[in-house]
C-alpha positions as CSV (number, residue, x, y, z in Angstrom):
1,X,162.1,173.6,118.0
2,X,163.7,176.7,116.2
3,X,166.4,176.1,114.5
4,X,169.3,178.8,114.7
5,X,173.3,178.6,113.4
6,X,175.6,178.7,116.0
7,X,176.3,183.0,115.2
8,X,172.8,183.8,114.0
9,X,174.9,186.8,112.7
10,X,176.3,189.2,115.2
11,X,176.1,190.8,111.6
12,X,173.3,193.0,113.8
13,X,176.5,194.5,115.7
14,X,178.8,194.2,112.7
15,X,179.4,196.1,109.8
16,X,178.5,194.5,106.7
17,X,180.4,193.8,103.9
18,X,182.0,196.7,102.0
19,X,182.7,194.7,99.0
20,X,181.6,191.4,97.6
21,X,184.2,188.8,96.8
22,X,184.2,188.4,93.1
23,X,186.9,185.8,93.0
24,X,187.8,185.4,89.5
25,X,184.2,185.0,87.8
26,X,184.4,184.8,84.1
27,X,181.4,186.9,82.9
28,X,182.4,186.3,79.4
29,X,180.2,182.8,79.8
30,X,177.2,183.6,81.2
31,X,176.9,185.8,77.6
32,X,175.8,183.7,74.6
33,X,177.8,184.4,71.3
34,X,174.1,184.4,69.2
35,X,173.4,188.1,69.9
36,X,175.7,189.2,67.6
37,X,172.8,188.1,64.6
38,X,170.4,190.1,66.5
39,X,172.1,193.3,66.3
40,X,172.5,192.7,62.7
41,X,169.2,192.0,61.6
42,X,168.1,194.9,63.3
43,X,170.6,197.0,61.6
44,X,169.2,195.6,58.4
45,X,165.7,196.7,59.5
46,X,166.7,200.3,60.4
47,X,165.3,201.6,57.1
48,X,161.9,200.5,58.0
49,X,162.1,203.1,61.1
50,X,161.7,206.5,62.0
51,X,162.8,206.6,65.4
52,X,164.2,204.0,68.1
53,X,163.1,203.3,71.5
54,X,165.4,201.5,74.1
55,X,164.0,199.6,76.9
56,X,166.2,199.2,79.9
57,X,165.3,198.4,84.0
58,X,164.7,200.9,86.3
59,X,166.9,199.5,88.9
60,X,170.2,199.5,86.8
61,X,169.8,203.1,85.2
62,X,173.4,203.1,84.8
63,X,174.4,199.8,84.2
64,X,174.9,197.4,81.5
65,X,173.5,199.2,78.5
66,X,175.0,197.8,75.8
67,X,176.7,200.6,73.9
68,X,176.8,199.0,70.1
69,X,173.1,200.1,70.4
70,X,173.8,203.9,70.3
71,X,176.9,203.0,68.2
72,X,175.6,201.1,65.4
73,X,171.9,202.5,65.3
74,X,172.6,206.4,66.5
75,X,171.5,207.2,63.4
76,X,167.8,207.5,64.3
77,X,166.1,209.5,67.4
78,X,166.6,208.1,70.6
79,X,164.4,207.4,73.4
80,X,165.2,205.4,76.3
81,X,162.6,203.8,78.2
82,X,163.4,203.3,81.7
83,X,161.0,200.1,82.8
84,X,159.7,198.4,85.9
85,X,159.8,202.0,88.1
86,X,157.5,200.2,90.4
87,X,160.2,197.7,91.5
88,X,163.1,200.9,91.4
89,X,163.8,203.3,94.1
90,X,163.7,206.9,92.5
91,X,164.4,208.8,95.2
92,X,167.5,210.2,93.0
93,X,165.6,210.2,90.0
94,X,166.6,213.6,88.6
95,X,170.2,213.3,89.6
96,X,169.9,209.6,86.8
97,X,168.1,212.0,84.4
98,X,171.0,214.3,84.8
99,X,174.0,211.7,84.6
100,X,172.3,210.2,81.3
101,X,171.9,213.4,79.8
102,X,175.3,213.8,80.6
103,X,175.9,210.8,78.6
104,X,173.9,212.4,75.5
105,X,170.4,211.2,76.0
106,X,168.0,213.6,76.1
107,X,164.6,211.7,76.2
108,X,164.6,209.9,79.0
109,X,161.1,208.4,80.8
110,X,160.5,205.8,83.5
111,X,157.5,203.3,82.9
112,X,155.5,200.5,84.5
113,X,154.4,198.6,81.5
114,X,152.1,196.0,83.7
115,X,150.0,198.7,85.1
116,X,150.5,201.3,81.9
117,X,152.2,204.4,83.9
118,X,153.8,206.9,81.6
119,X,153.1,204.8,78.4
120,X,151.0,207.4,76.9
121,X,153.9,209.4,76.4
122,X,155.3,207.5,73.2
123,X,154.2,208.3,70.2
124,X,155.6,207.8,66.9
125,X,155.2,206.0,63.5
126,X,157.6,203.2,62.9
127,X,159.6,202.6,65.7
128,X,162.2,199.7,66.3
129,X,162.0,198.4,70.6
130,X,165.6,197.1,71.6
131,X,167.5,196.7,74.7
132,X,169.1,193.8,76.9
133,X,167.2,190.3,77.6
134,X,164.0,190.7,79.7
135,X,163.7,194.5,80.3
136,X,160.1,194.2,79.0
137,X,160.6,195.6,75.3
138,X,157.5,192.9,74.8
139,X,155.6,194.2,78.0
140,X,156.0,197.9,76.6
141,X,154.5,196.8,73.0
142,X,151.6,195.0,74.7
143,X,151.1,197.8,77.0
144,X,150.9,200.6,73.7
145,X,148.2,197.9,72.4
146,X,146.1,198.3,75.7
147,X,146.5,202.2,76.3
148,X,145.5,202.7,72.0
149,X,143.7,200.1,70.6
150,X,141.8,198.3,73.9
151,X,143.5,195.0,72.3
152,X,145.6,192.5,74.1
153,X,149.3,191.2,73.6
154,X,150.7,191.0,70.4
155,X,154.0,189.5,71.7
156,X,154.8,187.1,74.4
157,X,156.6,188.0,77.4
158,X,158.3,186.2,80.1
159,X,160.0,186.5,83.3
160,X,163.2,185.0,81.8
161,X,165.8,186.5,78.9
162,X,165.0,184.8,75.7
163,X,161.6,185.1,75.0
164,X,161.8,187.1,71.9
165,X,164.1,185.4,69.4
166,X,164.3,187.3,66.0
167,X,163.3,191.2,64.5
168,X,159.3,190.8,64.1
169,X,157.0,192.0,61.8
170,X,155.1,195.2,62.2
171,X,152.6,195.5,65.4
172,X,150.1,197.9,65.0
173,X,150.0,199.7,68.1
174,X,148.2,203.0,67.3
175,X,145.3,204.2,64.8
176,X,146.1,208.2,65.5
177,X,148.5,208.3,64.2
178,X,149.0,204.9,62.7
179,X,152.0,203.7,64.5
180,X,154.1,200.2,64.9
181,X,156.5,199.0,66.6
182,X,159.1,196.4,65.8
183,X,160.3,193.8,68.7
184,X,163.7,192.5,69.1
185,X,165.6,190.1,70.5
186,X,167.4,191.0,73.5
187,X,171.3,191.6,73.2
188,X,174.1,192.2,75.3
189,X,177.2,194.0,75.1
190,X,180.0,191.8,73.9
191,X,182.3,193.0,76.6
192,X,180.6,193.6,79.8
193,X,182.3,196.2,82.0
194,X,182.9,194.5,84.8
195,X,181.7,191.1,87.2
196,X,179.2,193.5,89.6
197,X,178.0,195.0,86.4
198,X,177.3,191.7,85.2
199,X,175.5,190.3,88.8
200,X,173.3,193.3,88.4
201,X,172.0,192.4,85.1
202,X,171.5,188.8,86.6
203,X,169.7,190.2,89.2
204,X,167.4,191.9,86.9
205,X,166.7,188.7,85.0
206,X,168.9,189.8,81.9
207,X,171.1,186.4,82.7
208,X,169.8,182.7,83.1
209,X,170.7,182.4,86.7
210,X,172.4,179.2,86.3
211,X,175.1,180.5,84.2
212,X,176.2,182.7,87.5
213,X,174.7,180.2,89.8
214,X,171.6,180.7,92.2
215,X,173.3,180.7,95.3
216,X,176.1,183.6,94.2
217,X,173.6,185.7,92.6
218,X,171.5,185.3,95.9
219,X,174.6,186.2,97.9
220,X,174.6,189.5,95.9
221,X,171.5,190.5,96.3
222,X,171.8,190.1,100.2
223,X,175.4,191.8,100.2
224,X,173.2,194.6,98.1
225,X,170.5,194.9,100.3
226,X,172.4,194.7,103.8
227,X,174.7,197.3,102.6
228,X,171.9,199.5,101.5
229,X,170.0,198.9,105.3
230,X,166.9,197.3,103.1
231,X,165.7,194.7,105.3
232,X,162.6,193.6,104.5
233,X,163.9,190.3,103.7
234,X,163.8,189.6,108.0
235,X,160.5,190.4,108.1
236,X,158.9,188.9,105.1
237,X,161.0,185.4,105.8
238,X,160.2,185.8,109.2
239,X,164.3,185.5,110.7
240,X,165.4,185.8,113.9
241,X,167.5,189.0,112.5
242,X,169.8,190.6,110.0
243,X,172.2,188.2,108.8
244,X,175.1,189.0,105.8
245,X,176.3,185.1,105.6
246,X,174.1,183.9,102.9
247,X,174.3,180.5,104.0
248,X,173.0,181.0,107.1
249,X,170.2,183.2,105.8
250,X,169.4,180.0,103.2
251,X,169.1,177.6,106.1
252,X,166.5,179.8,107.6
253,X,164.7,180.2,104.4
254,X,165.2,176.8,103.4
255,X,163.5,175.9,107.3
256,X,160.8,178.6,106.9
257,X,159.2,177.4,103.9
258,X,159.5,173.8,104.5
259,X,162.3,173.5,101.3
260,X,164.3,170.2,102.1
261,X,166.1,167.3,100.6
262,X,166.8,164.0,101.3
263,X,170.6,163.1,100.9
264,X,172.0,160.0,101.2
265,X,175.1,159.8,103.3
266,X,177.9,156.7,103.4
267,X,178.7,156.1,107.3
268,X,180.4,152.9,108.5
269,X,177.3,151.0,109.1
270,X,176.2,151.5,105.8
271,X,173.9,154.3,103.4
272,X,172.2,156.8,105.7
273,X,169.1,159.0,104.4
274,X,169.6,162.5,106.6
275,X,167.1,165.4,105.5
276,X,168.6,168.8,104.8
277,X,167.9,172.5,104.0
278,X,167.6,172.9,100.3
279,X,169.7,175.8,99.5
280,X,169.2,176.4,95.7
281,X,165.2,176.3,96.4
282,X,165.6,178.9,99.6
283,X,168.0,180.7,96.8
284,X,165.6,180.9,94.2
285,X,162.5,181.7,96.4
286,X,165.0,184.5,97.4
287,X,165.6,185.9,94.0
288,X,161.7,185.7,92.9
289,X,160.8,188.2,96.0
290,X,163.1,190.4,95.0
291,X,162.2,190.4,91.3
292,X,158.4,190.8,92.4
293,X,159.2,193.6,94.3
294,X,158.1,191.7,97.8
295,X,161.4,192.9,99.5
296,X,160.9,196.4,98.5
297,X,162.3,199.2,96.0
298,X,165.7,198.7,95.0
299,X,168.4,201.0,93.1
300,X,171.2,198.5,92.0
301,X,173.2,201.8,90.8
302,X,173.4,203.6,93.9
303,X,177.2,203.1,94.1
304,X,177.2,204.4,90.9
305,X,175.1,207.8,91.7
């Protein structure tokens, strides 16, 4: 028997949300305090390079660069290295090109580091790779390796912020010219501008999900995705419709793939085991197909544009 809530969403007939309820998040949590030692070792290692390259996602062109990167290391040239384009709609991309030249940046190029699209273009001699937590500064170095020296990674990478701890020693990433790069750790702006700017970065993986919790950062990215009529999340779950209550669209998930729990429940004739949906599993699965791309293209920044 299918399972359906009581209003499997009129949400089909209704608007969707114009605005997602912040409700008095603190953001200034989910940041860890260590970063600070990051961005000072790398300013301590900015004699050892010619020229910087910042890694940032494609999806969030706009949003939550931290701006003690340009501040404290303008001093050398700039690139910024705009990542993961395969998981990023560009439809607008010369109208980004053209706000972040606005913003002084004038080499600007978007990349797919797993597959090696538009890597060739950097080239240098000793360059320094920043940027926030899990943009895939590692993925980038790994993928210069590849394209110029046929030799695999040289750094680890992972799907979560934190991977790379401390400034590195030189990788060789180029023969002609000889070139390295230096990896860093990831690090965030002290002050983030603003809760959405910080559930965007979370989104992208920049933020251990539990700090802003599964379930709100799942909320998010259906608020997102309903508001921007991307809804391949019906088909590839397989729901009954478009929904924009997120815990109705976690029971469904939770149904479809078989996620449950087994909760025990005091009645008046004693401990009871009942089975229900498990939301933070359906939550997560949620998250991971939009990360992989499964759900489609996505520009976090339209609002922005």
């Amino acid at each position: 028997m299918k399972l359906f809530p009581r209003l499997w969403c009129d949400a089909a007939r209704a608007a969707w949300r114009e605005s997602f309820a912040l409700g008095g998040r603190d953001v200034a949590r989910w940041f860890p305090g260590h970063m600070a030692k990051g961005l000072k070792r790398m300013q301590s290692s900015l004699k050892l390079v010619d020229c910087i390259i910042e890694v940032h996602d494609a999806r969030i062109p706009l949003s939550g660069r931290n701006p003690l990167f340009q501040e404290t290391l303008g001093l050398k040239p700039h690139l910024l290295v705009l990542n993961k384009m395969d998981l990023a709609d560009l439809k607008e991309q010369q109208k980004i090109i053209h706000h972040l030249e606005g913003e002084g940046l004038k080499n600007v190029i978007f990349t797919n580091c797993v597959k090696d699209e538009n890597v060739k273009q950097n080239v240098e001699y000793c360059i320094m790779v920043i940027g926030v937590p899990n943009v895939g500064k590692s993925s980038l170095i790994n993928s210069l390796r590849r394209q110029h020296l046929r030799k695999g990674k040289a750094t680890r990478v992972g799907g979560e912020p934190g991977v790379t701890r401390a400034v590195m020693s030189r990788i060789q990433v180029c023969e002609r010219p000889l070139m390295f790069l230096l990896d860093t750790p990831g690090v965030l702006a002290p002050q983030i501008q603003s809760v959405e700017t910080g559930l965007k970065l979370a989104l992208c993986g920049s933020v251990l999900d539990h700090l802003v919790g599964e379930e709100t950062l799942a909320d998010y990215l259906l608020y997102t995705l309903n508001r921007h009529q991307l809804l391949g999340y019906v088909q590839h779950y397989g729901l009954g419709g478009a929904c924009d209550d997120i815990t109705s669209v976690l029971k469904r998930v939770a149904v479809r793939l078989r996620k449950t729990q087994r909760v025990k429940v005091l009645t008046g004739t004693g401990d009871v085991t009942v089975i229900q949906p498990d939301y933070s599993a359906a939550a997560r699965d949620f998250l991971r197909a939009f990360r992989s791309g499964v759900l489609g293209r996505v520009m976090l920044d339209r609002d922005v544009l």
